[in-house]
LOLUM-907973 format. One record per residue (C-alpha): residue number from 1; residue in three letters; x, y, z. Coordinates in pm, whole numbers. Layout:
<pt><nr>NUM</nr><rest>ALA</rest><u>X</u><v>Y</v><w>Z</w></pt>
...
//
This chain:
<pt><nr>1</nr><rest>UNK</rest><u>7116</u><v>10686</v><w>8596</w></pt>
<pt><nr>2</nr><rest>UNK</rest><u>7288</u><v>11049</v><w>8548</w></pt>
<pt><nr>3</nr><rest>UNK</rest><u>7523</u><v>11209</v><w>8739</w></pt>
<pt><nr>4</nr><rest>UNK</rest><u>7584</u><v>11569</v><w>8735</w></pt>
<pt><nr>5</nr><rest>UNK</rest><u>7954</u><v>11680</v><w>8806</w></pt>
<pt><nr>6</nr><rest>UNK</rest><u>8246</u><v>11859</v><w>8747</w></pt>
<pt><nr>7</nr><rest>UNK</rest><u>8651</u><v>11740</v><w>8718</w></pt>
<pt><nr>8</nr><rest>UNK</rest><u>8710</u><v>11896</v><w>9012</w></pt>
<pt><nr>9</nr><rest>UNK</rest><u>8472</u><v>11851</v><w>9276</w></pt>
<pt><nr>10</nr><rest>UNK</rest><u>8613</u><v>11577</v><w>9588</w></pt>
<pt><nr>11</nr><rest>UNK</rest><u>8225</u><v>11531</v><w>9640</w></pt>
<pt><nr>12</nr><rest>UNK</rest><u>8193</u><v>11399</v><w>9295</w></pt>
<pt><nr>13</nr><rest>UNK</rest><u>8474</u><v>11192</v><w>9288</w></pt>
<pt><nr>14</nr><rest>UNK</rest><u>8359</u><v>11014</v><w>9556</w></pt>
<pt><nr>15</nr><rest>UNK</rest><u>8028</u><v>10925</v><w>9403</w></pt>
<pt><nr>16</nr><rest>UNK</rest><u>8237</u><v>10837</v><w>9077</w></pt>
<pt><nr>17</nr><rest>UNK</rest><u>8473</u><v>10605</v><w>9269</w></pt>
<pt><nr>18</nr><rest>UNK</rest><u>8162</u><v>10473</v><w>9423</w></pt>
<pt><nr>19</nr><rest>UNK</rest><u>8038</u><v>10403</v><w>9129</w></pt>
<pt><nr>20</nr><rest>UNK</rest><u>8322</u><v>10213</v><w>8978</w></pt>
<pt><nr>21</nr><rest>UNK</rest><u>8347</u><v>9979</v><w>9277</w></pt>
<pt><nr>22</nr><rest>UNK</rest><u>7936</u><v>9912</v><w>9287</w></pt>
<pt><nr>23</nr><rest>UNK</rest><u>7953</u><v>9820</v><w>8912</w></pt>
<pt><nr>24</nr><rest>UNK</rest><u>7757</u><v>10094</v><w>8853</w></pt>
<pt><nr>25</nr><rest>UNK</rest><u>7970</u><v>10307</v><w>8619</w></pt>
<pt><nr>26</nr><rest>UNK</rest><u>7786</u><v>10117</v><w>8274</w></pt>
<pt><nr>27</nr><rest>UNK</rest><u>7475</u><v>10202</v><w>8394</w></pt>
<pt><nr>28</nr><rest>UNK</rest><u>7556</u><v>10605</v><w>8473</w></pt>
<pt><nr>29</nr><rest>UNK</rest><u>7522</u><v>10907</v><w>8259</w></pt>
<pt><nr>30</nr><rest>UNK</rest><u>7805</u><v>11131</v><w>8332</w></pt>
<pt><nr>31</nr><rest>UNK</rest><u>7626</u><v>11494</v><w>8277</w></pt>
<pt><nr>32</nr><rest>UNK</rest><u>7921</u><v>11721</v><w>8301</w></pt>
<pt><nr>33</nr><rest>UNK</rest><u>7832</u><v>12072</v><w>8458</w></pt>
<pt><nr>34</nr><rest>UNK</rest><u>7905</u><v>12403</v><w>8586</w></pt>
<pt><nr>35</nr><rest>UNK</rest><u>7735</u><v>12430</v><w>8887</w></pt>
<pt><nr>36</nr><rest>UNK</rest><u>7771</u><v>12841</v><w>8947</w></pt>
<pt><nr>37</nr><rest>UNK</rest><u>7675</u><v>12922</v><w>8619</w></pt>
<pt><nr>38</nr><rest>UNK</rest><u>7289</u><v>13054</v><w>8636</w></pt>
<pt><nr>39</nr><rest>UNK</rest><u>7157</u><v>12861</v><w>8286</w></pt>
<pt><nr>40</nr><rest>UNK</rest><u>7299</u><v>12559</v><w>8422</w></pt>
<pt><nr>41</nr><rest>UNK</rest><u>7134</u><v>12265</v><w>8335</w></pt>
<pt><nr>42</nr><rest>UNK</rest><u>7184</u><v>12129</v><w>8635</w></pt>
<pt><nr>43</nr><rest>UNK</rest><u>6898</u><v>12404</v><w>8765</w></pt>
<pt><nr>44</nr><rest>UNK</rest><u>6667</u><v>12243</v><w>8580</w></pt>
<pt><nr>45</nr><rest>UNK</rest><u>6750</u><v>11931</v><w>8797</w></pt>
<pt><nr>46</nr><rest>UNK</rest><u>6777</u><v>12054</v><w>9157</w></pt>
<pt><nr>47</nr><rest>UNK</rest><u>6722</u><v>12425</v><w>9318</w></pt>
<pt><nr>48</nr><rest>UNK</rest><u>7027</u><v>12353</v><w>9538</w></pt>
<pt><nr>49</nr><rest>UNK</rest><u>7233</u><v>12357</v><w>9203</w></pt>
<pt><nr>50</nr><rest>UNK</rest><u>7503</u><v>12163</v><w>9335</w></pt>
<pt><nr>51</nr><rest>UNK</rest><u>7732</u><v>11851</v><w>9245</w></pt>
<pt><nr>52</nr><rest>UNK</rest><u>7718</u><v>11546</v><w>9259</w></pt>
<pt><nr>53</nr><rest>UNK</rest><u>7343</u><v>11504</v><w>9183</w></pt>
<pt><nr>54</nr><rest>UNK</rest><u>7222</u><v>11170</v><w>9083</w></pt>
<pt><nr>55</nr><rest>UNK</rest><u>6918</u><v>11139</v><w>8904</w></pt>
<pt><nr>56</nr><rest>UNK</rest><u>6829</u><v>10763</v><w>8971</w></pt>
<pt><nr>57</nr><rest>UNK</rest><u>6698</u><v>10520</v><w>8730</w></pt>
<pt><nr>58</nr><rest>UNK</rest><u>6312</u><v>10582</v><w>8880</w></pt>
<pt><nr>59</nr><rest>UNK</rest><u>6380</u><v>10983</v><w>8860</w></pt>
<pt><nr>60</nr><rest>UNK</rest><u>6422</u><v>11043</v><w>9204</w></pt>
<pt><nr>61</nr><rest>UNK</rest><u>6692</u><v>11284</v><w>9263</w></pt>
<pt><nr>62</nr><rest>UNK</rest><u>6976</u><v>11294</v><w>9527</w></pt>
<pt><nr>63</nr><rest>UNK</rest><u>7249</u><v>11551</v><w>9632</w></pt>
<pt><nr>64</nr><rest>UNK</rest><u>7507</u><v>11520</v><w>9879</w></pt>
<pt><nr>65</nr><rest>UNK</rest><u>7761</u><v>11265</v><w>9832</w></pt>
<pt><nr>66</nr><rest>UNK</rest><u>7759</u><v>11055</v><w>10124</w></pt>
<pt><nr>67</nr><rest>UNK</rest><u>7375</u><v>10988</v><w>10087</w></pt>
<pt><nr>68</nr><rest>UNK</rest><u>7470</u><v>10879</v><w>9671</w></pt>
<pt><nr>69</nr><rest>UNK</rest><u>7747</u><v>10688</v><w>9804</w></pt>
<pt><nr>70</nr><rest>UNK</rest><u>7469</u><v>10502</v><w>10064</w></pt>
<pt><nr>71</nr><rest>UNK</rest><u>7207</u><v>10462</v><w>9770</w></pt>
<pt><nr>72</nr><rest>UNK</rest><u>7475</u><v>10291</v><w>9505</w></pt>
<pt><nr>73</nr><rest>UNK</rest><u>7573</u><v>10061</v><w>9805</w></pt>
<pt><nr>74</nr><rest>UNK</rest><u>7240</u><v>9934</v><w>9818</w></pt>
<pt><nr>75</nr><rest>UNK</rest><u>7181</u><v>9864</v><w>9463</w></pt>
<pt><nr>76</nr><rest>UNK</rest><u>7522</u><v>9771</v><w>9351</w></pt>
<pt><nr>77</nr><rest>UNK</rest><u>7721</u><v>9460</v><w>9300</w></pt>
<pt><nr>78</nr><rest>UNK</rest><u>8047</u><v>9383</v><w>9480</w></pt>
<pt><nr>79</nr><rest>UNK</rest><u>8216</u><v>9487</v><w>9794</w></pt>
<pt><nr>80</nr><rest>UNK</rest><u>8006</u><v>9681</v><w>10092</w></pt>
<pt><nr>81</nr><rest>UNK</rest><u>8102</u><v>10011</v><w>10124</w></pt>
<pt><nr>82</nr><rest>UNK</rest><u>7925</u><v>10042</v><w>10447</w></pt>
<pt><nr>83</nr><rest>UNK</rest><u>7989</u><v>9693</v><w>10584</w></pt>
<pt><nr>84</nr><rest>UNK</rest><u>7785</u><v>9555</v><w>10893</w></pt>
<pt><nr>85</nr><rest>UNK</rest><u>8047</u><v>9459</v><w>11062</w></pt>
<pt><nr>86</nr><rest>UNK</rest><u>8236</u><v>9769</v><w>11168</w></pt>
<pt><nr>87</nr><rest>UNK</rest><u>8006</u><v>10000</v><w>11072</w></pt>
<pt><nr>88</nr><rest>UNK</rest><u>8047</u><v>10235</v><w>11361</w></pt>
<pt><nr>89</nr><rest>UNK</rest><u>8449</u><v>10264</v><w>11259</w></pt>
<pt><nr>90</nr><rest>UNK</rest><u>8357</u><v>10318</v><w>10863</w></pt>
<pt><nr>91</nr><rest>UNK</rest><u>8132</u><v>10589</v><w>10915</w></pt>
<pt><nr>92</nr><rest>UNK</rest><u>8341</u><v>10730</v><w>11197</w></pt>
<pt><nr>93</nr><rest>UNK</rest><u>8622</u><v>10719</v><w>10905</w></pt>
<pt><nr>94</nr><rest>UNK</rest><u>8380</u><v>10880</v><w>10649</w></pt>
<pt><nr>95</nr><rest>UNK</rest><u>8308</u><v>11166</v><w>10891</w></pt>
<pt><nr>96</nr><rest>UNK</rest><u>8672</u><v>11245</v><w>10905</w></pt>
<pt><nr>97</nr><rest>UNK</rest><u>8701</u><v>11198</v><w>10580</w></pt>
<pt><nr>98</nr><rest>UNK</rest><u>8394</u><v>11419</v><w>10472</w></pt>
<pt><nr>99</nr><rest>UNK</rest><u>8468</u><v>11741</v><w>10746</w></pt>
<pt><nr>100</nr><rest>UNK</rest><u>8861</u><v>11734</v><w>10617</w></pt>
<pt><nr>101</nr><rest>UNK</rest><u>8690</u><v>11795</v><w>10275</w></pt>
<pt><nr>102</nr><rest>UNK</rest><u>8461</u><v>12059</v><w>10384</w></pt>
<pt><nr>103</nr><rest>UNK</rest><u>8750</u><v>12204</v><w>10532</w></pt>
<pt><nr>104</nr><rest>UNK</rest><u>8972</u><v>12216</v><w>10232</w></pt>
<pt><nr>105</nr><rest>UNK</rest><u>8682</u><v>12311</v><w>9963</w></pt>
<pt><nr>106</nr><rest>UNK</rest><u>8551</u><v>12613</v><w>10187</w></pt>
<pt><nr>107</nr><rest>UNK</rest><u>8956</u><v>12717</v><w>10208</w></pt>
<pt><nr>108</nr><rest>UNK</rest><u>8986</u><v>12709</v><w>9811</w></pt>
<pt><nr>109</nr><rest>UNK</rest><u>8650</u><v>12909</v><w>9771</w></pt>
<pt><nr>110</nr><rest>UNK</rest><u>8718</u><v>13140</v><w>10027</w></pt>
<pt><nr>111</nr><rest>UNK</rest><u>9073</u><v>13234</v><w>9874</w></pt>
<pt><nr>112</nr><rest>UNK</rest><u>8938</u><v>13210</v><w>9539</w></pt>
<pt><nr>113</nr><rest>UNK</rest><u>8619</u><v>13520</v><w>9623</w></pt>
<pt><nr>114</nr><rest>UNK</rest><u>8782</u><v>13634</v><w>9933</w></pt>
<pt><nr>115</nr><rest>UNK</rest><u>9167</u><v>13650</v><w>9847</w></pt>
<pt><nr>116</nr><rest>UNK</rest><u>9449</u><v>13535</v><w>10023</w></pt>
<pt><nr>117</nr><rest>UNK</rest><u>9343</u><v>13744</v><w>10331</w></pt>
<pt><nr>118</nr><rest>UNK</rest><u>9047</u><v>13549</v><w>10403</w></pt>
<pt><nr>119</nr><rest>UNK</rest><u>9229</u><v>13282</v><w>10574</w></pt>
<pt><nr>120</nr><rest>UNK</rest><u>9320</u><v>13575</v><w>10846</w></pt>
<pt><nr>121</nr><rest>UNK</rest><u>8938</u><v>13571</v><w>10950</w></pt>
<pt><nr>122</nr><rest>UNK</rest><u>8799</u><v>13357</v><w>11213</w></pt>
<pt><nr>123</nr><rest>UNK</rest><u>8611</u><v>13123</v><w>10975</w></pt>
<pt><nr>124</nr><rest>UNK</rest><u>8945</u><v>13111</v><w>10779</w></pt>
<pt><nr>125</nr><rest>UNK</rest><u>9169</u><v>13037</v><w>11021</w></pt>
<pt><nr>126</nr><rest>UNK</rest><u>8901</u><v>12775</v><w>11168</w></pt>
<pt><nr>127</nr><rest>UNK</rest><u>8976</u><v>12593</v><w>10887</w></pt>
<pt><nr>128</nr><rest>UNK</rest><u>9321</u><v>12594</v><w>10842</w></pt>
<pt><nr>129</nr><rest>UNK</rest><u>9359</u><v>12423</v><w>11176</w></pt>
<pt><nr>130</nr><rest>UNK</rest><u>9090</u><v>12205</v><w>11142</w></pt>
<pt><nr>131</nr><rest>UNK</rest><u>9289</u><v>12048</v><w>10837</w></pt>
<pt><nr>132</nr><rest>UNK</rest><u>9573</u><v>12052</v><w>11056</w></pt>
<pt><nr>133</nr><rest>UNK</rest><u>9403</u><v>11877</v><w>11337</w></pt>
<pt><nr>134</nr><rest>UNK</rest><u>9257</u><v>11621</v><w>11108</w></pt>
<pt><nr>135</nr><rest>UNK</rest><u>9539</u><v>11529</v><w>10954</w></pt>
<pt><nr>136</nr><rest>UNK</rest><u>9726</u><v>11433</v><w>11292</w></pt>
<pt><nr>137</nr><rest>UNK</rest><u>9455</u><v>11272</v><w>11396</w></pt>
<pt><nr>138</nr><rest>UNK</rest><u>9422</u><v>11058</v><w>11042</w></pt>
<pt><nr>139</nr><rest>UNK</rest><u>9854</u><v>10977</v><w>11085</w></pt>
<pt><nr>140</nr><rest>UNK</rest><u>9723</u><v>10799</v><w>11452</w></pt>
<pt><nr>141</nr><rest>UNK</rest><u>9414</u><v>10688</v><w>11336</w></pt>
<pt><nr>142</nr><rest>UNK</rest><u>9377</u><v>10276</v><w>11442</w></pt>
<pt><nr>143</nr><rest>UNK</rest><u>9271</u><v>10190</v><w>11071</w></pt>
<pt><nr>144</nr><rest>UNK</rest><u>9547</u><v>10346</v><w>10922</w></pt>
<pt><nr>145</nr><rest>UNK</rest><u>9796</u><v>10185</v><w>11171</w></pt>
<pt><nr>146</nr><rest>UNK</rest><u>9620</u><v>9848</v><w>11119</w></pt>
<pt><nr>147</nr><rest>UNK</rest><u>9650</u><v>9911</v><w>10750</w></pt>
<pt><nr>148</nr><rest>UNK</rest><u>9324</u><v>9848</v><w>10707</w></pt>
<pt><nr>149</nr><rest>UNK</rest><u>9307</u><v>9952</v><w>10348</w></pt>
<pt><nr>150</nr><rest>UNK</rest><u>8955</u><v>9792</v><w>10228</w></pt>
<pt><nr>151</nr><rest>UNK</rest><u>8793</u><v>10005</v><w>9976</w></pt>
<pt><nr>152</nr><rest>UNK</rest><u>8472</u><v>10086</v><w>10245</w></pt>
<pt><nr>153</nr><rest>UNK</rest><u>8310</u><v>10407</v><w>10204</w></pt>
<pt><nr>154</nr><rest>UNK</rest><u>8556</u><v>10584</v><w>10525</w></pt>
<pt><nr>155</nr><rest>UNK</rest><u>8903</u><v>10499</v><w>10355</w></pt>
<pt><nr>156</nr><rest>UNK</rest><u>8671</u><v>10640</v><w>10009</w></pt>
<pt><nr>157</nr><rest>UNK</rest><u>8632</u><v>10959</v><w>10160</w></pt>
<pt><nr>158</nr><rest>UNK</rest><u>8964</u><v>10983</v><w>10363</w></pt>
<pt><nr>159</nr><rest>UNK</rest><u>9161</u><v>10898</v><w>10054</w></pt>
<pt><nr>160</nr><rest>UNK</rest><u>8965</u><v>11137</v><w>9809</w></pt>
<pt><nr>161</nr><rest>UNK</rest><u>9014</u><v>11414</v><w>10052</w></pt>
<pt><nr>162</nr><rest>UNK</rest><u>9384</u><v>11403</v><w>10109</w></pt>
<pt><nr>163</nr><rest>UNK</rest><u>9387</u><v>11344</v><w>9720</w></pt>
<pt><nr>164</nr><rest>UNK</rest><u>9235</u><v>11702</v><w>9717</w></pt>
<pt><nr>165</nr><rest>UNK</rest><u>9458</u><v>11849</v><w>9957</w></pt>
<pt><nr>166</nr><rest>UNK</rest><u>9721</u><v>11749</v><w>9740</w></pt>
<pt><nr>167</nr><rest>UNK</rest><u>9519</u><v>11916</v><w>9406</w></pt>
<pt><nr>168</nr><rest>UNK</rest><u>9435</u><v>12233</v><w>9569</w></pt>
<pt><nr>169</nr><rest>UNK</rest><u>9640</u><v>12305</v><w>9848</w></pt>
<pt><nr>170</nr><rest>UNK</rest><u>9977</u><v>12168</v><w>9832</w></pt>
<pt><nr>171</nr><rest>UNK</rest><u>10138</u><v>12382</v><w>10070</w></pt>
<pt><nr>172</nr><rest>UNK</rest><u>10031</u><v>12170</v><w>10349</w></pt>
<pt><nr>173</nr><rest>UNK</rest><u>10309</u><v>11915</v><w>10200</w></pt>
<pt><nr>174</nr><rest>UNK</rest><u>10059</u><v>11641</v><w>10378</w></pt>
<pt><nr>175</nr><rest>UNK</rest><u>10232</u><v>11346</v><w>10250</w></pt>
<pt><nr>176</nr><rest>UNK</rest><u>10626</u><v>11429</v><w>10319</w></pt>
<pt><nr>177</nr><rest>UNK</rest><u>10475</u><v>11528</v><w>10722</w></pt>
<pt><nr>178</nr><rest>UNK</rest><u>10259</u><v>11226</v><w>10771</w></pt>
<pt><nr>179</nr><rest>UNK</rest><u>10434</u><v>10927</v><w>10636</w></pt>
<pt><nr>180</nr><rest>UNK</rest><u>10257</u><v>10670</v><w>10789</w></pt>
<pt><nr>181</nr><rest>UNK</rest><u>9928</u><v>10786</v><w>10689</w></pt>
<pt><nr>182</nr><rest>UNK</rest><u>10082</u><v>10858</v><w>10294</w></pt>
<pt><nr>183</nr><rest>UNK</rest><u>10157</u><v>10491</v><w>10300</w></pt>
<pt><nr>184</nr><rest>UNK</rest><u>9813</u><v>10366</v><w>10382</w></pt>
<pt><nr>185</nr><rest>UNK</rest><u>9656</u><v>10616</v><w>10146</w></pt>
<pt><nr>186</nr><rest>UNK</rest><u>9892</u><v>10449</v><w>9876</w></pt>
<pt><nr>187</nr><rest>UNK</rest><u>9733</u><v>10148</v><w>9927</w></pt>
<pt><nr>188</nr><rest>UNK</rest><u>9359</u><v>10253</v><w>9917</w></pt>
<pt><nr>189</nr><rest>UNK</rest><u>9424</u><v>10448</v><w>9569</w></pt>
<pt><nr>190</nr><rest>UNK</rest><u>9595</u><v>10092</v><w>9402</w></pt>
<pt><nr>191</nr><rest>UNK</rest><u>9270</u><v>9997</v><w>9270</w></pt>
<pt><nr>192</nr><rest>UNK</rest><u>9130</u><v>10135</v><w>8947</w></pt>
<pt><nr>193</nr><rest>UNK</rest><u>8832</u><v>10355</v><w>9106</w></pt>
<pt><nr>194</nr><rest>UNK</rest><u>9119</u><v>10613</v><w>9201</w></pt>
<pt><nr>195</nr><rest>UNK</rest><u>9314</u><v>10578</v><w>8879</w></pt>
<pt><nr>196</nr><rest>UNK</rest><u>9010</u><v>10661</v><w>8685</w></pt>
<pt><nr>197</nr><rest>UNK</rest><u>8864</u><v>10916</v><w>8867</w></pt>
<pt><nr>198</nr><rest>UNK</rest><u>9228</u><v>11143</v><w>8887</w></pt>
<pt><nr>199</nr><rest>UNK</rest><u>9115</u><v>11533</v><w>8943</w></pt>
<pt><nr>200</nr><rest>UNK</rest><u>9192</u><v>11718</v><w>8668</w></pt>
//
């Protein structure tokens, strides 16, 4: 298999951490890209020109990371990351998880084409609080006050995303506000799928 990606992307990391926990890194390509520059060779790949792409081992081609992460599941060893049994509340995590994400990403773009006055639009300031929101939500959130701290494909996500927050926008000092939810995020980013995969 290949995956196209870059060291910063959240969406990649979670197919990379995926891919350490399936067994699956040995067997992967790692085809690092720029995916906004217009020779990429990632064009060559997908139209979309976005990361991660997975080119699977029959050539069929998938984007978006929640639909890799589903696909490596399936034909990986080890752990579910989409276990039957409380499904529902792992892709109820990964949702959190993934729109926290989309929040964050679209606030780092829009700064970095828009400037610092783009978070003053609607669409900007949409997204501050839904970070906000999220992230009170996450600090009550019954897995994270269980401590349920299984390496499924919600607490993936989750994790990854608050790992970006941190990255790209510390000012939102997540982890000194929401203590209980720092602790469980400790926890999910012991195993060596995190340590590996560290943005950069």
């Amino acid at each position: 298999m290949q995956l196209y990606l870059n060291t910063s992307s959240p969406y990649a990391r979670v197919v990379r951490v995926c891919l350490y926990e399936k067994e699956l890194m040995e067997r992967t390509e790692l085809c690092w890209c720029d995916p906004w520059a217009a020779d990429s060779e990632l064009l060559k790949i997908t139209p979309l020109s976005r990361i991660p792409t997975l080119v699977t081992e029959g050539g069929e081609v998938l984007t978006e990371s929640l639909l890799i992460a589903h696909y490596l599941d399936a034909v990986g060893e080890g752990a579910k990351l989409l276990p039957a049994d409380g499904l529902a509340e792992t892709l109820a995590l990964a949702g959190l998880g993934q729109g926290l994400m989309e929040a964050a990403f679209n606030v780092v773009i829009g700064r970095k084409h828009g400037g610092p006055d783009v978070d003053e639009t609607l669409l900007g300031n949409r997204r501050l609080k839904a970070i906000e929101r999220t992230l009170v939500t996450l600090e009550a959130h019954p897995s994270v006050l269980a401590g349920h701290t299984q390496c499924t494909l919600g607490a993936i996500v989750v994790a990854v995303a608050l790992a970006y927050l941190s990255f790209r926008l510390p000012a939102f000092d997540w982890p000194n506000r929401f203590p209980r939810l720092q602790a469980w995020f400790a926890k999910v980013t012991e195993c060596d799928s995190f340590a590996l995969t560290a943005f950069e």
